[in-house]
Every structure is written in C-alpha cells, then in structure tokens.
C-alpha positions in Angstrom: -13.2 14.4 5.0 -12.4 11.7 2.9 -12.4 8.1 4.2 -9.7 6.1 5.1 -9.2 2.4 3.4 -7.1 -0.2 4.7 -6.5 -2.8 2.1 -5.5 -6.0 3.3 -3.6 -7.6 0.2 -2.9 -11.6 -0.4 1.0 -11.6 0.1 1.9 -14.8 1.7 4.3 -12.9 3.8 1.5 -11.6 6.4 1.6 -8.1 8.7 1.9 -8.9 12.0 -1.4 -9.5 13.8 -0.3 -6.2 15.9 -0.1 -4.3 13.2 -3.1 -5.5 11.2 -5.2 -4.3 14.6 -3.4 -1.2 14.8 -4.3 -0.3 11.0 -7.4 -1.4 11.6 -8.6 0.8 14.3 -6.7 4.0 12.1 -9.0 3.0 9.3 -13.1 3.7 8.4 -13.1 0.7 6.3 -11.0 -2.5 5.5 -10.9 -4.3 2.3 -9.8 -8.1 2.0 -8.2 -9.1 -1.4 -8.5 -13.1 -1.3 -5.8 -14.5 0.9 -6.3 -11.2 2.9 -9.0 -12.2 4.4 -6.7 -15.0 6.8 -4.4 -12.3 7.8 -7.6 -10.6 9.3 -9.4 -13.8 10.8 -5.7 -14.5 12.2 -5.7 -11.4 14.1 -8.5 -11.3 15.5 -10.3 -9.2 12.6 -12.9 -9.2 10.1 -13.6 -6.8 7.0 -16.3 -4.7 5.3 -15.5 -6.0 2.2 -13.9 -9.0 0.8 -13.0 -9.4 -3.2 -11.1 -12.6 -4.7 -12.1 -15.3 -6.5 -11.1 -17.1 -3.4 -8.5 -19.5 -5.1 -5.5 -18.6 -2.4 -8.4 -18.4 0.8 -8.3 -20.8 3.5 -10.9 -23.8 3.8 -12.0 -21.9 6.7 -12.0 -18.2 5.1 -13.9 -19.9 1.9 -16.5 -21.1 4.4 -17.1 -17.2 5.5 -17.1 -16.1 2.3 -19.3 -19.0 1.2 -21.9 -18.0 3.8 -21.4 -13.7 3.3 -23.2 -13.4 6.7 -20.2 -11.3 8.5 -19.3 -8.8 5.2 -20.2 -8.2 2.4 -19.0 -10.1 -0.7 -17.6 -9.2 -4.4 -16.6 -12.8 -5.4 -15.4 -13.3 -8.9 -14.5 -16.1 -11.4 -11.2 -17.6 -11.5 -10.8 -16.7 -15.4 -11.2 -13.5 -15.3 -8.6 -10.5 -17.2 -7.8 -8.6 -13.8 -5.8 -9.6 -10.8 -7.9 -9.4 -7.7 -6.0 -6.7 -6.4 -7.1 -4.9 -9.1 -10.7 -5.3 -8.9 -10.4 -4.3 -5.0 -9.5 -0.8 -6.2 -12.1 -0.7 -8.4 -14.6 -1.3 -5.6 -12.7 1.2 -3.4 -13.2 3.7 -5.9 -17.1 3.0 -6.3 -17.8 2.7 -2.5 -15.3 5.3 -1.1 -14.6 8.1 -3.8 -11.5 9.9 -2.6 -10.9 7.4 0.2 -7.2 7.5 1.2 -5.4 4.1 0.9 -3.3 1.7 3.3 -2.1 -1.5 1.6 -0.8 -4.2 4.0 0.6 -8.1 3.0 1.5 -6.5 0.5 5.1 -7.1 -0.4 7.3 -10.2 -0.4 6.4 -13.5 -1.8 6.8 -13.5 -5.5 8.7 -10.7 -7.4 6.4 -10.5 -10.0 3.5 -10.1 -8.1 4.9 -7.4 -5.8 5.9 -5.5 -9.0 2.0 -5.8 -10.4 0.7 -4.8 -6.9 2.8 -1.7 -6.6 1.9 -0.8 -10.4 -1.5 -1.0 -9.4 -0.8 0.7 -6.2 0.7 3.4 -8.1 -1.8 3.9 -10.7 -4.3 5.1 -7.5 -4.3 8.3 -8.2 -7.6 9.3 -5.8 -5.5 9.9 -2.7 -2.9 9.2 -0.7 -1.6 6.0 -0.9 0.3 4.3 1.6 1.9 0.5 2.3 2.4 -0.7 5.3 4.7 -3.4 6.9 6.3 -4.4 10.6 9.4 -3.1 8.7 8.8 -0.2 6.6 5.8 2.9 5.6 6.2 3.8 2.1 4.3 6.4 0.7 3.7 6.7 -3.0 4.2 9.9 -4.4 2.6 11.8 -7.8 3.3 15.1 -9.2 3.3 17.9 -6.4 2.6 16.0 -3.2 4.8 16.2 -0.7 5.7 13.8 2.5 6.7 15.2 5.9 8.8 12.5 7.8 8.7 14.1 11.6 10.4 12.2 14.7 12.5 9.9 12.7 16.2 11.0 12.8 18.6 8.4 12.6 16.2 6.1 10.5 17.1 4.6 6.6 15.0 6.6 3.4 14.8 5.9 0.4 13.1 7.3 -2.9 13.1 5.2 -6.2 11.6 6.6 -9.4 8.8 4.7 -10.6 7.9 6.7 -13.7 9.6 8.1 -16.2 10.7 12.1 -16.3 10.1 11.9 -12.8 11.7 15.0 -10.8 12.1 15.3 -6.6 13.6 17.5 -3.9 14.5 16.1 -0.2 15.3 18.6 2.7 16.6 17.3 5.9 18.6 14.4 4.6 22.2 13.4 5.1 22.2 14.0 1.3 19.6 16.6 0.0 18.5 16.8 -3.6 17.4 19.9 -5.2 14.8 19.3 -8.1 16.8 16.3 -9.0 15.8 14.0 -11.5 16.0 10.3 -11.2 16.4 8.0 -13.3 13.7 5.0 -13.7 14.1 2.1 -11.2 17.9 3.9 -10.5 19.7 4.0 -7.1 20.0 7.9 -6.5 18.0 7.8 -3.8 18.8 4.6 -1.7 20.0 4.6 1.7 19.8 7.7 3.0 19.4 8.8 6.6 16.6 11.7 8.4 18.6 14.4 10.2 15.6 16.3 11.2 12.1 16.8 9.9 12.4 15.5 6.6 10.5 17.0 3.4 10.5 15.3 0.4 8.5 16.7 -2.6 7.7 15.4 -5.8 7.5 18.4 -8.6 6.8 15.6 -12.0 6.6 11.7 -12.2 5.9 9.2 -9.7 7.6 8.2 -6.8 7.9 5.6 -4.2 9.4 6.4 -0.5 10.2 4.3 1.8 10.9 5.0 5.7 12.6 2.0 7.8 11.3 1.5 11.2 
C-alpha cells in the first residue's frame, strides 16, 4: 500500500490547527514547504521533512531548521529556477514513490501563486491528489479516475476543467452530465448540489472537484 503524504504548503491563509492535527494523524508522512513549517509548530506539530529556502519561515521556524535536529532538512538557495512547492514534490516522489498526496495552506493569499500551486498540484500524476481546507476537499482528477462523494447530500460541487479536451460524467447531482465536455477554466460545472452518493468520473483531461463542507 502506498504511503500517504500530507503536504503542508506556505499559503499565508493557514488550516486551522484542528485540521492540521487531524491530517496529520490520517497521514504516514508530512512535508513542510517553507512557511509550512509555522502552521505545523502552531498546531502543536512537527514534520518529517521540511523544503524551502526559508525566505517566508519565522525567526523561530528558521532557528529549527537552522539546527535540523527535530527533521530532516532539504534547504535550498533563494535563486534558484523552481518554486519550493515544486521541489517538495520532487522529494515526495524520491522518498515516497506512489505516495498519495494531501496539500493543505494551500489556497488563498496571492492569485498567482495559488494558480502555480494548483498547476503543480495537477501535474502529480503518481496518485491521488487531494487539497484540503476548513472549507472545502477538492480532489484533482486525471483521465479515468473516478471520485465517490458518500454522506454529503445537501452540500455545494463543483468541477472546473483544468486541461484542455477534458471530458467528465457526474451521477447523483441535482444536474448530471453525461460524458460532457467542458470547456477550459468554464463554468459548466459550478454550483451544483449531492442528492445521494455522488459519482463523478473523468473519461479524458484533467479535472478539479471541489466538495463544500
């Protein structure tokens, strides 16, 4: 069985420290990208790994990284060609082949940078990748996986196209699609509602899903 990775990303808008423990204790392993690593301390939590070029850290999280006595530590230069976030999944993929992926902190803060994380999120093609928030699970979906949604009726779906050509069915929607295909970034599938246990299936392209809490 493959192992699961929670990857604690450096969105200054920060998981709840409830959630953070809860992801924690689902997870074999956690990852810290930079500023991830004061989410964790702030909940209580530490990590296996931490990766950054600790530019966005706190003084104190610096000071743990500086001493790598707690976890180990894949510290890179400032001027470097890849975002940290980047090089995290490349250590994910060297450690853990395989390992199945939950990304927390990482969404809000600046737009740009939540569009490069979820392009990078999305070009994880191991295994499952998930993001977590107090708010929202999304699940990231390639060609033929599929997503059961069970025990949600009543709660807000949505499915945006993140690649091109990309083509989906959803069973047990208010609206249903059939091998539809969306358009890129369009607004086909916003809003819907679960009516029962939901299935939602991606036959070609990439997908993102999101489930409100």
């Amino acid at each position: 069985m493959s192992e699961k990775v929670l990857v604690v990303c450096g969105s200054p808008m920060v998981a709840s420290a409830g959630l953070l423990r809860k992801l924690a204790g689902e997870c074999d392993r956690v990852v810290a990208v930079d500023r991830g690593l004061d989410a964790l301390l702030g909940a209580g939590l530490s990590c296996d790994v931490y990766v950054g070029d600790a530019d966005t850290v706190s003084d104190a999280g610096r000071a743990l990284v500086d001493a790598a006595e707690d976890f180990e530590v894949e510290r890179h230069n400032p001027y470097k060609d890849y975002t940290d976030l980047a090089l995290a999944l490349d250590t994910i993929r060297r450690r853990w082949p395989g390992a199945e992926l939950y990304a927390t902190c990482a969404t809000g803060g600046r737009p740009d940078m939540a569009l490069s994380v979820l392009g990078l999120l999305a070009g994880y093609t191991d295994a499952p990748v998930w993001i977590e928030e107090d708010e929202v699970t999304a699940r990231i979906l390639h060609q033929n996986e599929t997503w059961t949604i069970e025990n949600a009726t009543g709660k807000t779906f949505s499915i945006i196209a993140i690649a091109p050509n990309t083509e989906v069915s959803e069973h047990g929607l208010e609206w249903e699609l059939d091998h539809a295909k969306l358009g890129l970034l369009a607004d086909t599938g916003i809003s819907n509602v679960v009516r029962r246990t939901a299935t939602i299936e991606v036959h070609t392209g990439t997908a993102i899903a999101y489930l409100y809490k």
